[in-house]
N, C-alpha and C positions, 0 to 999 in steps of 0.2 A: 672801826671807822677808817683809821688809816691803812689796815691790810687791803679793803675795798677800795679805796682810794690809790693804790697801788697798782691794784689789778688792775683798775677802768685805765691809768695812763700807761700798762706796758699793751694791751689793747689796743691805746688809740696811735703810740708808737708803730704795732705789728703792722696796723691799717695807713698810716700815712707810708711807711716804706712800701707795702704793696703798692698805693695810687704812685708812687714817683720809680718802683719798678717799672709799670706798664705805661706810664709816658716816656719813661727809655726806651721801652718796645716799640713806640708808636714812631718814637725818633729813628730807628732804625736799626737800635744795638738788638734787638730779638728779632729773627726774618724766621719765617716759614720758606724751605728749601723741599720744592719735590723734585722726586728721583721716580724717573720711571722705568721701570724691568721691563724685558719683553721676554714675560713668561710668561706661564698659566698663573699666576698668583695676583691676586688685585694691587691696585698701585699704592705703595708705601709712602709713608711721610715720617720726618725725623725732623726734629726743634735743635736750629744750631745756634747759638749764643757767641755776637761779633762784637768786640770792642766794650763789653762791659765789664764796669768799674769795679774792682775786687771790692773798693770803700764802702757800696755797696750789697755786698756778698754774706751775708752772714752765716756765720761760721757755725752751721749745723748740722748734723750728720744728714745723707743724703737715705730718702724715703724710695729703695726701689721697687716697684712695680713690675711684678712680673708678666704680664702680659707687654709690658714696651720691651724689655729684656728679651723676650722670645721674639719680636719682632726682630730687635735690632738683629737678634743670632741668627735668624731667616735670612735678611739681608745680607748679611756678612758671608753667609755659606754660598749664597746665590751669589755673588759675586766674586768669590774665589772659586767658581765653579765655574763661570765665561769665560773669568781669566783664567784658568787649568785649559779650558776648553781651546783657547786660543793656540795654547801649546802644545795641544794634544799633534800634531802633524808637522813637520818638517819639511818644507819646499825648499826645491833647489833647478834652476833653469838649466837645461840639459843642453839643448841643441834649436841653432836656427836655422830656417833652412826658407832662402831669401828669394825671392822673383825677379827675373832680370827687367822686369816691366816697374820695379819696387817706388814706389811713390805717387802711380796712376792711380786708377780705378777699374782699368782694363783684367786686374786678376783678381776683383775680389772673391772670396773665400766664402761661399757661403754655406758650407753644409762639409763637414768631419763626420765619419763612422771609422769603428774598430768593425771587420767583422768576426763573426762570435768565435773562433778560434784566439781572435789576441793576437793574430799573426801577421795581420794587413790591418792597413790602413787607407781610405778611400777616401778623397776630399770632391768637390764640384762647387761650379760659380759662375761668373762671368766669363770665365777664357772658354767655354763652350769644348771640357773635356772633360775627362774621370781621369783624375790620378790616380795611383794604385802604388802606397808603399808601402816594405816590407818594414815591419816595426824593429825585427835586428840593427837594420842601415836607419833609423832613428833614435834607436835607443844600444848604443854601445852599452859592453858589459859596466867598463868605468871609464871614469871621465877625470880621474883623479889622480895629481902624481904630489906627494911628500904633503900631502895635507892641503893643498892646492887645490879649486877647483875650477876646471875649464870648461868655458862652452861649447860644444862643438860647432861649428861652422859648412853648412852644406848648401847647393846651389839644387834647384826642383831637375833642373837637367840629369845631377848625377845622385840625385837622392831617390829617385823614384824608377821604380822596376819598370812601367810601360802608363802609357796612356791611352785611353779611347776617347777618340772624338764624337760630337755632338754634333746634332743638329742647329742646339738652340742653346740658349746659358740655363742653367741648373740652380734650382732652389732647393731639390731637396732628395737625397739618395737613403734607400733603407735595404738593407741585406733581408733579402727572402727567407722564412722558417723551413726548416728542411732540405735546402737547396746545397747544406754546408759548405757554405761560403763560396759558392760557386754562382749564385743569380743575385742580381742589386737592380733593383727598382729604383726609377729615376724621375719627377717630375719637373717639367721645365717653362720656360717663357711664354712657350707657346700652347701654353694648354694639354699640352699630350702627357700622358703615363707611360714608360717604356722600361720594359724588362731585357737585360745584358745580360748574356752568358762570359763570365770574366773569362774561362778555358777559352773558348771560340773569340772571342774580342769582338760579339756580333749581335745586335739585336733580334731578339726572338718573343716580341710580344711588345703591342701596342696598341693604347686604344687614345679616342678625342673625342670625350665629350662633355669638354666642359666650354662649347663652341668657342675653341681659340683664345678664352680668358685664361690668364696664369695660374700652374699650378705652381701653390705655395707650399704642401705639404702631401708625402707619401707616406702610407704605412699597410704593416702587414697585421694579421691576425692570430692570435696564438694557439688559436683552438682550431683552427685551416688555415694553413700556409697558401693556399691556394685564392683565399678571400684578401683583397685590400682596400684601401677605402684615400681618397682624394681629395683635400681641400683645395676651394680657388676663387678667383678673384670674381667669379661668377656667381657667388653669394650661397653657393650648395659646399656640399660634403657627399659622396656619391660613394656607394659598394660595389665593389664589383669581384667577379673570379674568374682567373685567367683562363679558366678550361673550359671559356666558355665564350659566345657571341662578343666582341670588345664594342657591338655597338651597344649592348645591353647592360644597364646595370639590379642589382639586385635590389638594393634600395636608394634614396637619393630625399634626403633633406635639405630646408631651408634656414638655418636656425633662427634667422632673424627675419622673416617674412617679410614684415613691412618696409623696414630701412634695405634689405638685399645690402648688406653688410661683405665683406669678402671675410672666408674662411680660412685663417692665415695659419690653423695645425690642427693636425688629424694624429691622435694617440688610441692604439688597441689597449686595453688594462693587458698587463704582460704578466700579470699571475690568474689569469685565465677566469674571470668574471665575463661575460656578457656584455662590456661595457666599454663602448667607446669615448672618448673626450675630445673635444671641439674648439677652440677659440678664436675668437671674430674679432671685427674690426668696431661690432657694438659697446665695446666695452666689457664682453661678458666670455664665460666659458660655459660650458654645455656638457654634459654626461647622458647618453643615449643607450639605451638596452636595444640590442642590436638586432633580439627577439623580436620585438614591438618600437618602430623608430618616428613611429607618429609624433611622439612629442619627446620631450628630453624629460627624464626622471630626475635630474640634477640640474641645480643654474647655479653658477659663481659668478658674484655682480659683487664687484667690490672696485676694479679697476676705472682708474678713470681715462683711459686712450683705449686703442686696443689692445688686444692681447693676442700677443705675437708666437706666443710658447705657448703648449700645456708638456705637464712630465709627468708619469705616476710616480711618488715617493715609496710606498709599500701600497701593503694590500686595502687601509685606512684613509692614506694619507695624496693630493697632488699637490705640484706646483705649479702655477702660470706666471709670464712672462710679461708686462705690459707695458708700452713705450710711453707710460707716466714714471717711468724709472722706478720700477720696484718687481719684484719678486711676493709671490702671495702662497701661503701653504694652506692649505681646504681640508677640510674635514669632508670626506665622503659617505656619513653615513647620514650628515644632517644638510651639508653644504655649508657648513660656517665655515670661517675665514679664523684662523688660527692664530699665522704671523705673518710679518711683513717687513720684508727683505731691503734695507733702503742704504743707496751709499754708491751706486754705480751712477754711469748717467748714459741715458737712452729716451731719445723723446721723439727721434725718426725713422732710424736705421732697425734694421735684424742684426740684434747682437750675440745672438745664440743662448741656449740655455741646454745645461745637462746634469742629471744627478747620478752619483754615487751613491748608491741605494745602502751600500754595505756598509761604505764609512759614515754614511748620512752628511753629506756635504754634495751643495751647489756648486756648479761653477758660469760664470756668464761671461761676456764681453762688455763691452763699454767705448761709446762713444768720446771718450778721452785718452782713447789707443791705451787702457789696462785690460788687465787680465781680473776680476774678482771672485774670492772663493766665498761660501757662507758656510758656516756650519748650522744643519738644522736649527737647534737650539736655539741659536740668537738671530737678533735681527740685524746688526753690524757686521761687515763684513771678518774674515777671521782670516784674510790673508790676500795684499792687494801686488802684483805685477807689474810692472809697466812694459810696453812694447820700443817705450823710447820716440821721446819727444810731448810734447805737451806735458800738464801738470794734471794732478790728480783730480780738481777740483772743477778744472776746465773741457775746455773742447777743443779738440784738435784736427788738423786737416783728416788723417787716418784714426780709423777705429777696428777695435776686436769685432769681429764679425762671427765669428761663429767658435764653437767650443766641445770637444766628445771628451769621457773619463771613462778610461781605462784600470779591472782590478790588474792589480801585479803583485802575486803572493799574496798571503795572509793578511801581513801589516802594511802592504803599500799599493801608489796608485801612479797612476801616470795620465795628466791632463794634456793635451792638446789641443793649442789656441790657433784660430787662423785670422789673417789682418785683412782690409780693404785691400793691402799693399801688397798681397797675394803672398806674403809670409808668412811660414809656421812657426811657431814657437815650442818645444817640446819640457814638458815642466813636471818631474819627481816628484813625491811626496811618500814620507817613511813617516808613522807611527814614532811618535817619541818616548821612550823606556825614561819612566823615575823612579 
């Protein structure tokens, strides 16, 4: 009788410390804390225990379960692997090279190319010319004396090997396949597509028909150097090939029919699929087989402004651009929406987008006059710039406008920013050895 009588009160003992455990919980000493990854892995949860009373705590060995063990060790590894990740690249600001107009609007910056040599560099914008610099006279060998590091300091007058003039301001320059770095296709304000012989410093091809609305976006095709395709403010994306009528094009869609939306970038797949990509002012991006352009084989609707960029990542993978301030990675064999790049700010402007396919890192501008890098993987930025002035978090009179990533050797890269303020900014990045 008394052994049972022992039992029933260590029992009702076990039971009243549970009930006045979990009105501690209720009071606030046990929170449920989530953490959320931007991985492929579902969202984790972990039990963190604040401000409770040891008096409370009874001293019994702890029961672990190996299924939260392998969780927390998932966790643990996924986030020494962002943070590895973050380190994986070493930036260093190289060289500025300033506009004597610096603080207007009169030079904005809209469109950087390398062409595929790595030897030049081509910018276009508002000042209504084609720069044309040699990446030696940008990129010294060092910039380095006794452990020191200098930026160098250059003016567009003595930085750049020549200019050509325009007709009209420039949104968007693409180096011709095949032409080896000798023809750049130009799309500009006024609706026209015009191809430059940079040896001749003379236009040798031109067509209008996107009647006089702005072209936003030029590009070539990998599979014919001869074929290119035109997005613009006239609610199409239009083919064409130079060896042939400039009134005529080859094919010519609407992507958004109803709204006539403008087509603010025209992307060929650059590992030679059939497949073009689109991005509109509807909110959406578009994937067309160039075979059959009746309708798009792909839609990405995930954005909610328009979508100012598309980029192909690899053979699987793109990016788009969208002035609800984020960055979106696509899945192209289904069209899902992977990840989501968030931490710059853009909600007007063309702030550029460009990927390093090799190192798998992003780079954009930002309307708070930064420079931001992503590394695929994650969705926080992995490496933030400033242009100087304004705060991170903010907005500023000038912004990064546009952005190209150049490889350099095996383990390195070489980004360049350009600013409303018609400034270059030229930015390093080495591979970091552990």
């Amino acid at each position: 009788m008394d052994r049972n009588f022992e039992k029933r009160k260590r029992n009702n003992v076990e039971f009243i410390f549970y009930q006045l455990s979990e009105k501690i919980s209720l009071d606030g000493s046990l929170s449920l804390v989530r953490k959320r990854r931007e991985s492929d892995t579902a969202v984790t949860y972990e039990w963190e225990m604040r401000n409770f009373s040891t008096q409370f705590n009874p001293q019994t060995p702890e029961i672990e379960n190996p299924k939260i063990q392998e969780d927390q060790k998932r966790e643990h590894n996924t986030e020494e692997e962002e943070e590895r990740s973050r380190c994986d690249w070493e930036f260093t600001h190289s060289t500025v090279v300033s506009s004597p107009t610096a603080g207007g609007s009169t030079d904005t910056i809209g469109v950087i190319e390398f062409d595929p040599s790595d030897t030049l560099v081509v910018t276009g914008g508002i000042a209504r010319k084609i720069r044309v610099y040699s990446v030696q006279t940008l990129l010294p060998e060092e910039n380095h004396k006794h452990g020191e590091h200098h930026v160098r300091s250059l003016e567009h007058n003595n930085a750049c090997d020549y200019y050509i003039y325009t007709p009209a301001k420039l949104s968007s320059l693409r180096w011709k396949p095949g032409s080896s770095g000798g023809i750049l296709g130009a799309g500009d304000y006024d609706g026209v597509v015009t191809e430059y012989d940079l040896h001749r410093k003379i236009p040798i091809f031109e067509r209008d028909e996107h009647g006089g609305r702005r072209v936003w976006s030029v590009d070539y095709s990998h599979w014919d150097p001869f074929v290119g395709a035109s997005g613009s403010d006239d609610g199409t994306m239009q083919m064409w090939d130079s060896r042939c009528d400039a009134t005529e094009s080859i094919a010519k869609v609407r992507p958004s029919a109803g709204e006539r939306a403008a087509v603010c970038c025209v992307e060929f797949n650059p590992y030679g699929d059939p497949l073009v990509a689109v991005g509109c002012a509807d909110r959406r991006a578009y994937g067309y087989d160039v075979r059959k352009m009746a309708d798009p084989v792909l839609i990405f609707d995930g954005h909610q402004k328009p979508v100012a960029y598309v980029r192909f990542m690899d053979e699987r993978m793109m990016v788009t651009s969208g002035t609800d301030g984020s960055l979106r990675l696509w899945n192209m064999d289904d069209g899902g929406m992977i990840r989501v790049y968030m931490g710059h700010v853009n909600s007007r402007n063309f702030v550029g987008l460009s990927v390093w396919r090799t190192g798998g890192l992003l780079g954009c501008g930002s309307e708070n006059n930064h420079v931001f890098v992503y590394d695929k993987r994650w969705g926080d930025p992995a490496w933030v710039h400033g242009f100087g002035g304004g705060s991170r978090d903010g907005y500023d009179p000038n912004y990064v406008s546009s952005v190209c990533w150049r490889q350099a050797g095996e383990d390195g890269c070489t980004l360049v920013a350009g600013g409303s303020d018609g400034s270059l900014q030229v930015i390093v990045g080495k591979r970091r050895v552990f």
